[in-house]
N, CA, C and O atoms as a GROMACS GRO file, in nm:
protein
  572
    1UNK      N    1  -2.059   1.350  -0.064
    1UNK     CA    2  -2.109   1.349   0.072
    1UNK      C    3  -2.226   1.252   0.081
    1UNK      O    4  -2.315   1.274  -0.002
    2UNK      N    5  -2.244   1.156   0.158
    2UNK     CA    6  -2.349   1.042   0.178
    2UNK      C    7  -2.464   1.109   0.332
    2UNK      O    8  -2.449   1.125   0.453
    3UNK      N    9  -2.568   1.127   0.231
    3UNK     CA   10  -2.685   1.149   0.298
    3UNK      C   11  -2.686   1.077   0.437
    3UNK      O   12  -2.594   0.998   0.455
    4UNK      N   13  -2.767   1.092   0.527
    4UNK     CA   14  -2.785   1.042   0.634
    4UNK      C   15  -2.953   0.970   0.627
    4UNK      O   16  -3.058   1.020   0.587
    5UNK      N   17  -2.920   0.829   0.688
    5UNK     CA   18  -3.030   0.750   0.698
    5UNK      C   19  -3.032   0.687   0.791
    5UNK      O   20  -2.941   0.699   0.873
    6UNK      N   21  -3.139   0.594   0.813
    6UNK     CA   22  -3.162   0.513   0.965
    6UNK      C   23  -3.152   0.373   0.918
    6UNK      O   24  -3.210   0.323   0.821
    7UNK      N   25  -3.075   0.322   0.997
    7UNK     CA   26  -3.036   0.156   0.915
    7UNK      C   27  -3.152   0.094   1.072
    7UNK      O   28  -3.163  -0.027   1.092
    8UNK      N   29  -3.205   0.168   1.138
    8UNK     CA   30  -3.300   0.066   1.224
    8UNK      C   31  -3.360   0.172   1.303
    8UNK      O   32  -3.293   0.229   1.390
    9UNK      N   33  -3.511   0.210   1.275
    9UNK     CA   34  -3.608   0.286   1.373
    9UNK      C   35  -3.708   0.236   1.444
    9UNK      O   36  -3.810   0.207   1.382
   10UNK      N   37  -3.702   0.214   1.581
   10UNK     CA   38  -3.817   0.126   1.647
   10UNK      C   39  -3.861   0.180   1.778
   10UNK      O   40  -3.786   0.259   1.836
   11UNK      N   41  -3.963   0.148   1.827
   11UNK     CA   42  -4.060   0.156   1.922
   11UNK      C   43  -4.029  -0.003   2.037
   11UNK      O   44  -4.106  -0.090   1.998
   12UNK      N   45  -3.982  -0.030   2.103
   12UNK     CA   46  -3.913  -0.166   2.237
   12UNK      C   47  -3.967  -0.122   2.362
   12UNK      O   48  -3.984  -0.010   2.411
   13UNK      N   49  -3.988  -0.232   2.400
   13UNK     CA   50  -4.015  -0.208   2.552
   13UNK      C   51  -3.867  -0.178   2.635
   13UNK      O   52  -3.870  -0.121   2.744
   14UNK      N   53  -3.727  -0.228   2.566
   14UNK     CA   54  -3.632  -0.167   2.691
   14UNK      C   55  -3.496  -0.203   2.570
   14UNK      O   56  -3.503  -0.308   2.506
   15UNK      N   57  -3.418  -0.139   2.556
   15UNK     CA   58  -3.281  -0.059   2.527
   15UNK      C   59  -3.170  -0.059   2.587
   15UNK      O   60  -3.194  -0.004   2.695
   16UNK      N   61  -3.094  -0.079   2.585
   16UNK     CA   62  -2.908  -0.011   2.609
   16UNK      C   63  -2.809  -0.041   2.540
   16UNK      O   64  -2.813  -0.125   2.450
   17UNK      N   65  -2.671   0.049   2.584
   17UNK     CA   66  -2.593   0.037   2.514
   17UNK      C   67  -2.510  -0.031   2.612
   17UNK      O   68  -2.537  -0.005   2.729
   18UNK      N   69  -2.409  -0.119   2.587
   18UNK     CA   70  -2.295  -0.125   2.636
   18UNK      C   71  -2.192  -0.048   2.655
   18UNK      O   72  -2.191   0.064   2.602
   19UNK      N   73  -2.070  -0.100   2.747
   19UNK     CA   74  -1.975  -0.028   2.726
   19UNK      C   75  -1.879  -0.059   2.590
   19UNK      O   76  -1.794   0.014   2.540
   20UNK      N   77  -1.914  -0.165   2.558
   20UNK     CA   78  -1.823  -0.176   2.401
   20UNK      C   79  -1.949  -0.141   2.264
   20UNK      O   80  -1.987  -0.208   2.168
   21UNK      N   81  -1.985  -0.003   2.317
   21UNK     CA   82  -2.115   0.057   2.265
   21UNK      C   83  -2.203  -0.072   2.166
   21UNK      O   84  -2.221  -0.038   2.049
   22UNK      N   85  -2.236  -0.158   2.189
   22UNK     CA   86  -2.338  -0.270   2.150
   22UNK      C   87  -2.472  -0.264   2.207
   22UNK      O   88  -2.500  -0.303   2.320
   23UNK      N   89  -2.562  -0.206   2.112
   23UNK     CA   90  -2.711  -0.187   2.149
   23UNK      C   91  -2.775  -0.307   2.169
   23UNK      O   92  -2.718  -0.411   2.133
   24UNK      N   93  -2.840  -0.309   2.200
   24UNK     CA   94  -2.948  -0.436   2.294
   24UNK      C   95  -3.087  -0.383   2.262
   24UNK      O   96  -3.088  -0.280   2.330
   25UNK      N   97  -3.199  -0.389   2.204
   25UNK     CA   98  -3.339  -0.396   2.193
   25UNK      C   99  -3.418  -0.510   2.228
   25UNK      O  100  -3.371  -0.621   2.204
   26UNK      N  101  -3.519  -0.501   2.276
   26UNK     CA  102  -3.612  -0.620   2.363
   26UNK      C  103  -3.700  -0.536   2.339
   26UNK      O  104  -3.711  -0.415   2.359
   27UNK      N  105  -3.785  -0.644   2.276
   27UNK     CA  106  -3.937  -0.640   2.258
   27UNK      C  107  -3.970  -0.530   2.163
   27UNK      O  108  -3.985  -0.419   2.213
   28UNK      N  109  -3.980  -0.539   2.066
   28UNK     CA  110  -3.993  -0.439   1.925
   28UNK      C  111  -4.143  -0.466   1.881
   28UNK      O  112  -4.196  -0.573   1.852
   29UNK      N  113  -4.197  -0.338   1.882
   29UNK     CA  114  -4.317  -0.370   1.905
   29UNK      C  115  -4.386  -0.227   1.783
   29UNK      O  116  -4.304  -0.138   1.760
   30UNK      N  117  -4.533  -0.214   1.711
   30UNK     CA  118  -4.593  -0.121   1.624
   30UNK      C  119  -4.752  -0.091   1.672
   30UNK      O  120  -4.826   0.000   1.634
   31UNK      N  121  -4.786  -0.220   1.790
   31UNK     CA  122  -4.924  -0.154   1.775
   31UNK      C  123  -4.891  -0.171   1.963
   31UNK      O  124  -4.810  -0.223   2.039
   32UNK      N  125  -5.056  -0.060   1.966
   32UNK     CA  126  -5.119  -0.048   2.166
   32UNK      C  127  -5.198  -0.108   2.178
   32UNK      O  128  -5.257  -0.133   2.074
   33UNK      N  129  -5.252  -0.172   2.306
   33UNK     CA  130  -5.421  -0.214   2.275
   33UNK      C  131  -5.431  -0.169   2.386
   33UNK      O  132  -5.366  -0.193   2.488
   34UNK      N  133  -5.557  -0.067   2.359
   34UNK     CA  134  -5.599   0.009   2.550
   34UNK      C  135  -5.725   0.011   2.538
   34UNK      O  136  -5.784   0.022   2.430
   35UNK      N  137  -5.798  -0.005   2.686
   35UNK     CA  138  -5.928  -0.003   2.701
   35UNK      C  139  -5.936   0.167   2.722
   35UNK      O  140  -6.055   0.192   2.736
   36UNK      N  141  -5.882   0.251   2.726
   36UNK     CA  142  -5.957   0.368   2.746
   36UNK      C  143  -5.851   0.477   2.696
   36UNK      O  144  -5.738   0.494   2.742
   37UNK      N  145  -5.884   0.515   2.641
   37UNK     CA  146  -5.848   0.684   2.593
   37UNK      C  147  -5.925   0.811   2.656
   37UNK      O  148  -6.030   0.805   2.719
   38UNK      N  149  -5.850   0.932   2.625
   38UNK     CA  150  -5.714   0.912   2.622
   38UNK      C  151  -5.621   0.870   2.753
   38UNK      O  152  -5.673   0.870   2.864
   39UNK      N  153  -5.462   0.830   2.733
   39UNK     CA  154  -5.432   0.747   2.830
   39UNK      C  155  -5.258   0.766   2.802
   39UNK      O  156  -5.216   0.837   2.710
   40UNK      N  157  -5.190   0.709   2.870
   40UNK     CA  158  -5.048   0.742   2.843
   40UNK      C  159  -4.980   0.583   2.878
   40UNK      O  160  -5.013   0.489   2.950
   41UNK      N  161  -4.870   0.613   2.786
   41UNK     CA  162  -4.811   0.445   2.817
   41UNK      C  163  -4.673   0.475   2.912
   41UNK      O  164  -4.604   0.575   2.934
   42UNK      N  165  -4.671   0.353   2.951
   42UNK     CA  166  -4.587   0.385   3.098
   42UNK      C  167  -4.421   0.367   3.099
   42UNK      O  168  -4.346   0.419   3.182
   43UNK      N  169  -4.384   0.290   3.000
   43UNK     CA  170  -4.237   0.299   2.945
   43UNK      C  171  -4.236   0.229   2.829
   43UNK      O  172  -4.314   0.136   2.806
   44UNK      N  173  -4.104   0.289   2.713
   44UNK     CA  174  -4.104   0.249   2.609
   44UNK      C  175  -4.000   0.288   2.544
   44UNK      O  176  -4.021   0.404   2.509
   45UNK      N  177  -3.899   0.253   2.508
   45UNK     CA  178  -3.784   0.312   2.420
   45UNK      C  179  -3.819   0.352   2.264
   45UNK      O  180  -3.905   0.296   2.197
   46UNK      N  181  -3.708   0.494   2.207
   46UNK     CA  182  -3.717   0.503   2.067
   46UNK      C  183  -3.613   0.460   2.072
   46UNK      O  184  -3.540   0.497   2.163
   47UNK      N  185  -3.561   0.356   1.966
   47UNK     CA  186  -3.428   0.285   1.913
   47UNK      C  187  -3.425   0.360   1.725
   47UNK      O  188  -3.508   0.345   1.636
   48UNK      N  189  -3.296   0.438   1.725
   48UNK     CA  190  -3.264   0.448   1.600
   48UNK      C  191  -3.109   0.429   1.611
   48UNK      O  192  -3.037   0.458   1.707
   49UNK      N  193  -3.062   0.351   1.446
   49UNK     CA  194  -2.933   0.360   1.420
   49UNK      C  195  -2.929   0.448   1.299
   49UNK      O  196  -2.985   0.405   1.198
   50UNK      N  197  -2.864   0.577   1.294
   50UNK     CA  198  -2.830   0.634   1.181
   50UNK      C  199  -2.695   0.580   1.087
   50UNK      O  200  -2.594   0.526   1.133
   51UNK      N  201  -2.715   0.600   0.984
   51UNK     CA  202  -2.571   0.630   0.881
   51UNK      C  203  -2.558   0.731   0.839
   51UNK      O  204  -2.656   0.805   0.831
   52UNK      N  205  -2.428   0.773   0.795
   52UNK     CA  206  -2.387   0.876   0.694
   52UNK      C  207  -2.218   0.896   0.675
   52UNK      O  208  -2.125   0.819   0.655
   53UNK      N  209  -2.230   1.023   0.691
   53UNK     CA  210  -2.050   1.057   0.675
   53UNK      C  211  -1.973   1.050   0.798
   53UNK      O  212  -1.999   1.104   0.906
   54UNK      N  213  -1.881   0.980   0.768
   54UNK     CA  214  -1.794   0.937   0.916
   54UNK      C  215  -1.778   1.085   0.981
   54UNK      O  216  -1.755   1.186   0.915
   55UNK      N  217  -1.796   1.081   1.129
   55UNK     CA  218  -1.738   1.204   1.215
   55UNK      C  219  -1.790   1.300   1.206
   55UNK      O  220  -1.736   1.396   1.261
   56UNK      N  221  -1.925   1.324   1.130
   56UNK     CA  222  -1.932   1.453   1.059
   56UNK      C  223  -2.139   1.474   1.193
   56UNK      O  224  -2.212   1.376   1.210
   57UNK      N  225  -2.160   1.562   1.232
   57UNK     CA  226  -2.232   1.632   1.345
   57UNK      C  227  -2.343   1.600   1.199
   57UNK      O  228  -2.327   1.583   1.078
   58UNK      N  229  -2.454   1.606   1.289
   58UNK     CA  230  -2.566   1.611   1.178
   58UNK      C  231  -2.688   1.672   1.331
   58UNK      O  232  -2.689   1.637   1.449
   59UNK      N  233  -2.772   1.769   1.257
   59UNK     CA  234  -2.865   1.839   1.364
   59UNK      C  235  -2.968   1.758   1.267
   59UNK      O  236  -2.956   1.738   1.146
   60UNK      N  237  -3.121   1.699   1.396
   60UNK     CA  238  -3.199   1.593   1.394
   60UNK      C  239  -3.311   1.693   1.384
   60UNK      O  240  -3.279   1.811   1.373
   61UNK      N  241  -3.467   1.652   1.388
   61UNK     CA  242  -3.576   1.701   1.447
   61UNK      C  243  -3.617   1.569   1.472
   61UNK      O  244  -3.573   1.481   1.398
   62UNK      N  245  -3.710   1.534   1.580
   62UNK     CA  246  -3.752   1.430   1.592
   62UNK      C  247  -3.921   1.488   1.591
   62UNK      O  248  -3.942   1.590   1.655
   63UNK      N  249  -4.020   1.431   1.530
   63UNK     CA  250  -4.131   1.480   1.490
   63UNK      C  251  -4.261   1.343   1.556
   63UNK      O  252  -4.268   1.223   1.527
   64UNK      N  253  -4.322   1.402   1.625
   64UNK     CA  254  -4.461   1.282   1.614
   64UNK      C  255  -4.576   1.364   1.578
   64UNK      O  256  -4.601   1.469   1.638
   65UNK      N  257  -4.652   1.316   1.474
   65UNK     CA  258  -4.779   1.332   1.456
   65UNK      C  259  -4.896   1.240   1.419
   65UNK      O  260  -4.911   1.160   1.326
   66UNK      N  261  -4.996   1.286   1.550
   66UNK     CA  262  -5.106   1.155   1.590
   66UNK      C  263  -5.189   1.148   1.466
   66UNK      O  264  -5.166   1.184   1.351
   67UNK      N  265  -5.305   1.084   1.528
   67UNK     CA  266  -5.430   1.049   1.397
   67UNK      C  267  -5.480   1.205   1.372
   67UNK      O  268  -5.487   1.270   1.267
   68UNK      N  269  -5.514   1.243   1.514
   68UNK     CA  270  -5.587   1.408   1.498
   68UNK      C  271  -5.527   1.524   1.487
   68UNK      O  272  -5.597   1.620   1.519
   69UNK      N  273  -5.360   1.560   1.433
   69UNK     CA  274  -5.262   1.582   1.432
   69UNK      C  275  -5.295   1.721   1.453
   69UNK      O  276  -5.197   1.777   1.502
   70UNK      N  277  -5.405   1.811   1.434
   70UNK     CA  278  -5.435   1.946   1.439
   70UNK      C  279  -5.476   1.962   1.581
   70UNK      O  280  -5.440   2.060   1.648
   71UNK      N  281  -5.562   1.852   1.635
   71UNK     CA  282  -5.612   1.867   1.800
   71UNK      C  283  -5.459   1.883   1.915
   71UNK      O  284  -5.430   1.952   2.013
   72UNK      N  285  -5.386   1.768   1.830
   72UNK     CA  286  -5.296   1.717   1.971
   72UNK      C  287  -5.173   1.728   1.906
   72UNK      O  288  -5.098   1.636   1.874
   73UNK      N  289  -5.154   1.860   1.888
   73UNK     CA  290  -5.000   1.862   1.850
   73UNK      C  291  -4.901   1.838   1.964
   73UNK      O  292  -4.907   1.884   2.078
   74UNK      N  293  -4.797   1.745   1.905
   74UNK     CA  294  -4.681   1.717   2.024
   74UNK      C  295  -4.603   1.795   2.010
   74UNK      O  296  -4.590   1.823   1.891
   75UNK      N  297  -4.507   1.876   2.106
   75UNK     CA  298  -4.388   1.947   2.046
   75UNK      C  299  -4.253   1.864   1.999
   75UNK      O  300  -4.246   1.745   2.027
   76UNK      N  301  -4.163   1.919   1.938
   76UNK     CA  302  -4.057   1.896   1.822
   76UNK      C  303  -3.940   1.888   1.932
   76UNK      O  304  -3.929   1.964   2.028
   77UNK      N  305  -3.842   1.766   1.893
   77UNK     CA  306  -3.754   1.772   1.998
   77UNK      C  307  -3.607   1.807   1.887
   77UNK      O  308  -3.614   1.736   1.787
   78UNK      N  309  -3.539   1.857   1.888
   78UNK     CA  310  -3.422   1.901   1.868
   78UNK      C  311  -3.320   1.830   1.872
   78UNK      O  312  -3.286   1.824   1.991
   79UNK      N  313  -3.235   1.760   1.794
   79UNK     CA  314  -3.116   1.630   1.868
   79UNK      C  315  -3.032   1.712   1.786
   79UNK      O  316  -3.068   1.793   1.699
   80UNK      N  317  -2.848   1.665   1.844
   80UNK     CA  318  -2.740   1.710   1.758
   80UNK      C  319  -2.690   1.530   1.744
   80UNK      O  320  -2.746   1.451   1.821
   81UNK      N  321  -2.584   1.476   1.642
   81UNK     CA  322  -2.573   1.357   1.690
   81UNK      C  323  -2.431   1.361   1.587
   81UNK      O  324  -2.451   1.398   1.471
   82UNK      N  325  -2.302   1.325   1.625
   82UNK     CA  326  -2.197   1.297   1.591
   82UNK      C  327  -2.158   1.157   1.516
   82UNK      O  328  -2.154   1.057   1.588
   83UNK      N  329  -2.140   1.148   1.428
   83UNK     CA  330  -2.125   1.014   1.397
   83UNK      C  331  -2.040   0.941   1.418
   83UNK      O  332  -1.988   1.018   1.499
   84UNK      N  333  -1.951   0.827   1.419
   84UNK     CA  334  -1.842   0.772   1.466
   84UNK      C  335  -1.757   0.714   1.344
   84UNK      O  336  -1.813   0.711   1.234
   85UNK      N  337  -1.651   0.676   1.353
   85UNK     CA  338  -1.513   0.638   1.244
   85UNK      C  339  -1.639   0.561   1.124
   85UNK      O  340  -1.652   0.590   1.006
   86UNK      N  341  -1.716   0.462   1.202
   86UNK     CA  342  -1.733   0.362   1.094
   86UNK      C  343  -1.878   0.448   1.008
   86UNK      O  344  -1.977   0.398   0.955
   87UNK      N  345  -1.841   0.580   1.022
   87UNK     CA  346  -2.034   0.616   1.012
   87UNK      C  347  -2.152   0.616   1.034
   87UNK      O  348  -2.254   0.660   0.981
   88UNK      N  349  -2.108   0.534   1.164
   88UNK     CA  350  -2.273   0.512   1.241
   88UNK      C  351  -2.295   0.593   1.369
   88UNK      O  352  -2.205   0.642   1.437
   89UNK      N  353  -2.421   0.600   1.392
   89UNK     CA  354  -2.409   0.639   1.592
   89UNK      C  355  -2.569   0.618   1.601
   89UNK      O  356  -2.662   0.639   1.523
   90UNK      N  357  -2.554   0.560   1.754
   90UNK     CA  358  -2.675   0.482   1.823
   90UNK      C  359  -2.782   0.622   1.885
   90UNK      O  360  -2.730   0.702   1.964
   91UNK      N  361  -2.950   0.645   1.834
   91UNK     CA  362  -3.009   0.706   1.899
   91UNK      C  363  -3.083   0.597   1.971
   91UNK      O  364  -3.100   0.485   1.923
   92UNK      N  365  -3.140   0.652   2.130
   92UNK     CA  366  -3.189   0.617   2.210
   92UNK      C  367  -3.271   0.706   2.295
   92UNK      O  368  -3.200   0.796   2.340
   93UNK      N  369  -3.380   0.713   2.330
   93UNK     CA  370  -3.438   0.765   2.428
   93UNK      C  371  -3.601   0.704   2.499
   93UNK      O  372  -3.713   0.666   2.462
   94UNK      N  373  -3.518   0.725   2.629
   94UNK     CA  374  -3.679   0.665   2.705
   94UNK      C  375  -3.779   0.798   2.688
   94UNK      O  376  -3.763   0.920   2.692
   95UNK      N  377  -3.914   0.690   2.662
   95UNK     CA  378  -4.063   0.772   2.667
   95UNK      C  379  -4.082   0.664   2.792
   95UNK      O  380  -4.080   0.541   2.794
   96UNK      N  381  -4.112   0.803   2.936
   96UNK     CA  382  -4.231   0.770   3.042
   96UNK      C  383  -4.332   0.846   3.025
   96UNK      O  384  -4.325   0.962   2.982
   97UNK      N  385  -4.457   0.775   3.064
   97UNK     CA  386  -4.573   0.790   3.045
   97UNK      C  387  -4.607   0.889   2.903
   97UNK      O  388  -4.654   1.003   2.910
   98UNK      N  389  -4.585   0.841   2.820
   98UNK     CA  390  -4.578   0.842   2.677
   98UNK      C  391  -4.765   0.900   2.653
   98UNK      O  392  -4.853   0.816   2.672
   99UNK      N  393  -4.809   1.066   2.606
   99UNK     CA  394  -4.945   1.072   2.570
   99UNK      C  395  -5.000   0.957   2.473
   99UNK      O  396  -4.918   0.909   2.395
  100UNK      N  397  -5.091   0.923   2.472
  100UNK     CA  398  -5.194   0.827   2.342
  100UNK      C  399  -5.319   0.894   2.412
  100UNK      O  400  -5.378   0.877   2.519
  101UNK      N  401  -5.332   0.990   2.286
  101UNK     CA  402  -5.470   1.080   2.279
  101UNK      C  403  -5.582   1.003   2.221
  101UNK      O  404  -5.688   0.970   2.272
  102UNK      N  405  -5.544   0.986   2.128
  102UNK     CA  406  -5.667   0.897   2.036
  102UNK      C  407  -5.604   0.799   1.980
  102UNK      O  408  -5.484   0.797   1.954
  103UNK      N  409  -5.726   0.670   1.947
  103UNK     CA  410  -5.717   0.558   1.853
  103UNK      C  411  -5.642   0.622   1.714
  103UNK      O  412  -5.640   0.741   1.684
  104UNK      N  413  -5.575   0.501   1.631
  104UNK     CA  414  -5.549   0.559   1.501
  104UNK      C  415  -5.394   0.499   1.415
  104UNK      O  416  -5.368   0.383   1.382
  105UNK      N  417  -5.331   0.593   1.401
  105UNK     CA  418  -5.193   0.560   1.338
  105UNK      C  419  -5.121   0.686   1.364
  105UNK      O  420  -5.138   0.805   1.339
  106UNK      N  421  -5.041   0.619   1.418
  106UNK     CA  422  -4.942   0.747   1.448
  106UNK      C  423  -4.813   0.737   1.359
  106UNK      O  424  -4.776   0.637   1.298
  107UNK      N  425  -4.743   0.880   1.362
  107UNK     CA  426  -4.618   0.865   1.296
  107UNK      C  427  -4.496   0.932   1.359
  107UNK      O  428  -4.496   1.035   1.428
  108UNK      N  429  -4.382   0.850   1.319
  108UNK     CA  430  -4.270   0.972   1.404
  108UNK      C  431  -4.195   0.926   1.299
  108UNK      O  432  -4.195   0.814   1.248
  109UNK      N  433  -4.102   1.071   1.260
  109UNK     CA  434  -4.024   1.084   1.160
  109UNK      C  435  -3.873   1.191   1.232
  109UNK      O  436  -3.881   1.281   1.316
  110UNK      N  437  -3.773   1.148   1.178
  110UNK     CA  438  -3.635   1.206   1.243
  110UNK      C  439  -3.620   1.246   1.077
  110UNK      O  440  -3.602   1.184   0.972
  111UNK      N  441  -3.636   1.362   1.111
  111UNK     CA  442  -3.611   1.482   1.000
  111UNK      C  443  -3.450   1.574   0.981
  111UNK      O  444  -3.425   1.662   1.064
  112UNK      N  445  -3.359   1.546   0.879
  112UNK     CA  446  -3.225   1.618   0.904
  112UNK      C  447  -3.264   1.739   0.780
  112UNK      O  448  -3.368   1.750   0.715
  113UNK      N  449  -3.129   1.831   0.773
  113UNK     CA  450  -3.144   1.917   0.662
  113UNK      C  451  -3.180   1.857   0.562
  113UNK      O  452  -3.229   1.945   0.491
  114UNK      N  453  -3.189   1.757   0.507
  114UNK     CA  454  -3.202   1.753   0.345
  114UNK      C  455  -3.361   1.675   0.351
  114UNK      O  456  -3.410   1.633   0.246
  115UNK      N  457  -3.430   1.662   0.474
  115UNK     CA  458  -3.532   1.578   0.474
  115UNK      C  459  -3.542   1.499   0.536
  115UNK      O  460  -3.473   1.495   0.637
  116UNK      N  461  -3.644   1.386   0.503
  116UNK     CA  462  -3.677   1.291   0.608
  116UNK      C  463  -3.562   1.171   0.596
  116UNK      O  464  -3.518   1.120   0.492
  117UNK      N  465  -3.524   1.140   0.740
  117UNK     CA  466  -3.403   1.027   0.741
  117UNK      C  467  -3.478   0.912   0.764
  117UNK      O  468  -3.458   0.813   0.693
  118UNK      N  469  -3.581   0.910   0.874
  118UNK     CA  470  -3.647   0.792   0.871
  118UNK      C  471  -3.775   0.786   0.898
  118UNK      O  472  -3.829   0.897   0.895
  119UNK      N  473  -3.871   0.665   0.933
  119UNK     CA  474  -3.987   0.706   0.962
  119UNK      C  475  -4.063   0.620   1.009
  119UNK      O  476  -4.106   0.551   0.917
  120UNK      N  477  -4.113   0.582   1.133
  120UNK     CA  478  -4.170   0.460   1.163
  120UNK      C  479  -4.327   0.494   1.184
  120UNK      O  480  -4.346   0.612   1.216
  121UNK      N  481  -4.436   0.419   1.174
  121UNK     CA  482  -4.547   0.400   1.229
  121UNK      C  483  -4.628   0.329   1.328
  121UNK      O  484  -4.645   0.212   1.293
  122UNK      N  485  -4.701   0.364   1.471
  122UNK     CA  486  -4.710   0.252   1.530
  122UNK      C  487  -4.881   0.285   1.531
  122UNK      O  488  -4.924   0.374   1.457
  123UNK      N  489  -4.955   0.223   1.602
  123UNK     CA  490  -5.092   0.206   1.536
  123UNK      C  491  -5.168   0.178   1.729
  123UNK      O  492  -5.122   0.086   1.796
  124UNK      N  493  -5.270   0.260   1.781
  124UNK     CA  494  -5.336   0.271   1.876
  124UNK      C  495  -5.420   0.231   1.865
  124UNK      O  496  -5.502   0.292   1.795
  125UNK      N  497  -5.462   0.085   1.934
  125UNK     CA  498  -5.610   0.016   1.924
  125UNK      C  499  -5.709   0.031   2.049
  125UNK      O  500  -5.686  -0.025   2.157
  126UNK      N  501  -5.815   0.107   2.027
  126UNK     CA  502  -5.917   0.044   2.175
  126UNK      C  503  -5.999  -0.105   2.161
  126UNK      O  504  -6.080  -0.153   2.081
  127UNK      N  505  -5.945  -0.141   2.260
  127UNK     CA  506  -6.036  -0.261   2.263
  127UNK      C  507  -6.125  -0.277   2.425
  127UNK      O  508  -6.130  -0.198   2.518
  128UNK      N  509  -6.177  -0.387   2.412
  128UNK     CA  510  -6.310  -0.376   2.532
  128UNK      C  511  -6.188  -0.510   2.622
  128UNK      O  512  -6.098  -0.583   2.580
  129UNK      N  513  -6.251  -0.484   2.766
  129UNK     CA  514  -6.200  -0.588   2.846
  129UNK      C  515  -6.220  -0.722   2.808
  129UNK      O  516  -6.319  -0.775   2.758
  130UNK      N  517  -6.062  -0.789   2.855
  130UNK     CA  518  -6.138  -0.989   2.791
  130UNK      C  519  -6.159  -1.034   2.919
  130UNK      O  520  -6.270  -1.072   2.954
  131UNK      N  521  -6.061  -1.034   2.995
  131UNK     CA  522  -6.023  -1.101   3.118
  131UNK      C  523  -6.179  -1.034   3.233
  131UNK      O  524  -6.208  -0.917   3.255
  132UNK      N  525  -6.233  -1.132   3.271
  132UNK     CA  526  -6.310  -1.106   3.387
  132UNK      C  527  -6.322  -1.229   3.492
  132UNK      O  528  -6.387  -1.330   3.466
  133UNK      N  529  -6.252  -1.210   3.611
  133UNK     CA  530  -6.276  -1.283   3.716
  133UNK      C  531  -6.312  -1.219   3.843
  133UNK      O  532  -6.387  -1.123   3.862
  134UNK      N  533  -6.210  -1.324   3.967
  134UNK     CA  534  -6.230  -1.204   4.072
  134UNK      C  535  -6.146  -1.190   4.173
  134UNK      O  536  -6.067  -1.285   4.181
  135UNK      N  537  -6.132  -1.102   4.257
  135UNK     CA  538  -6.030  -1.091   4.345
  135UNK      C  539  -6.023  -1.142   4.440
  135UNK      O  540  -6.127  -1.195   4.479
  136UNK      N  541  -5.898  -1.154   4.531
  136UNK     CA  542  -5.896  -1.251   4.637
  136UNK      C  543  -6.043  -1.207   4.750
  136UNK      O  544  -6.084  -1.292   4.829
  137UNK      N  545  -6.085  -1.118   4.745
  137UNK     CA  546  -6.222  -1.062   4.794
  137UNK      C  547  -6.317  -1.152   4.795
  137UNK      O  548  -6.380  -1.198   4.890
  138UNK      N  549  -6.325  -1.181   4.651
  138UNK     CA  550  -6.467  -1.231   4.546
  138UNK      C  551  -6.523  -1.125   4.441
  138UNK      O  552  -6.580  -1.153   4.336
  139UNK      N  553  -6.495  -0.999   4.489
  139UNK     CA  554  -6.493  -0.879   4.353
  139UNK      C  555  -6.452  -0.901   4.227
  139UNK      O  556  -6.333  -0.907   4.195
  140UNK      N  557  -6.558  -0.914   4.140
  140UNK     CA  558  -6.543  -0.929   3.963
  140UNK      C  559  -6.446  -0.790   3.962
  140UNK      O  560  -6.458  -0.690   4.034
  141UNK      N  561  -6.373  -0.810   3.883
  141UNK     CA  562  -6.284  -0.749   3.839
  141UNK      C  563  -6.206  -0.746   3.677
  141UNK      O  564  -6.105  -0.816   3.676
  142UNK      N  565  -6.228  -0.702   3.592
  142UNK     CA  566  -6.168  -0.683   3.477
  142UNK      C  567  -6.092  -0.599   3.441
  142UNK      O  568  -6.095  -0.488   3.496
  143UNK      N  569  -6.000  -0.629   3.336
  143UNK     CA  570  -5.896  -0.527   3.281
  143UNK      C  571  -5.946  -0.452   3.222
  143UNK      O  572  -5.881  -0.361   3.169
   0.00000   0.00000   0.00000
């Protein structure tokens, strides 16, 4: 029996599948840069491709845990996911307005029975405003 793994786990700004099921990812991306915490991001796809045993159901956990992982626990999402003839099958799901509690490194891991299948990291930066001009007003205005 062949374990189950992720032949591609990512964080994109936008996702789909076709109808001749052919995934599409745009803009693959690991770090944030925000002027203020805490704050939420406004759209963002999880892209995973699993492997394993052709046809065969495999039950997921999908797990995130932040920098302060005891303050801001996220809850645990639950997936079932079927695999297809060739052994693969496409995960996908939109995050709107996505929490970012604190600066740091975050992690999300898709956990099956035997353990961790995959595991990506993306990384929350504060930074200070660059851009300062002004509005059609004359109002200074910065990001």
């Amino acid at each position: 029996m062949k374990n189950l793994t992720t032949d591609i786990f990512v964080l994109c700004d936008h996702a789909l599948i076709s109808r001749e099921q052919k995934l599409s990812i745009i803009g693959i991306f690991d770090q944030f840069f925000v002027a203020n915490l805490p704050t939420s991001w406004p759209k963002m796809f999880l892209v995973a491709v699993v492997s394993g045993e052709p046809q065969k159901e495999y039950s997921l956990r999908l797990k995130l845990v932040s920098p302060k992982a005891g303050e801001n626990k996220l809850p645990d999402k639950e997936l079932k996911v079927t695999l297809g003839a060739n052994g693969k099958a496409n995960i996908m799901t939109e995050l709107a307005n996505f929490p970012l509690p604190d600066a740091g490194v975050y992690k999300i891991s898709l956990e099956g029975e035997e353990g961790t299948v995959g595991e990506l990291e993306f990384r929350v930066n504060k930074t200070t405003p660059t851009y300062t001009g002004a509005d059609l007003a004359g109002k200074k205005v910065s990001n």
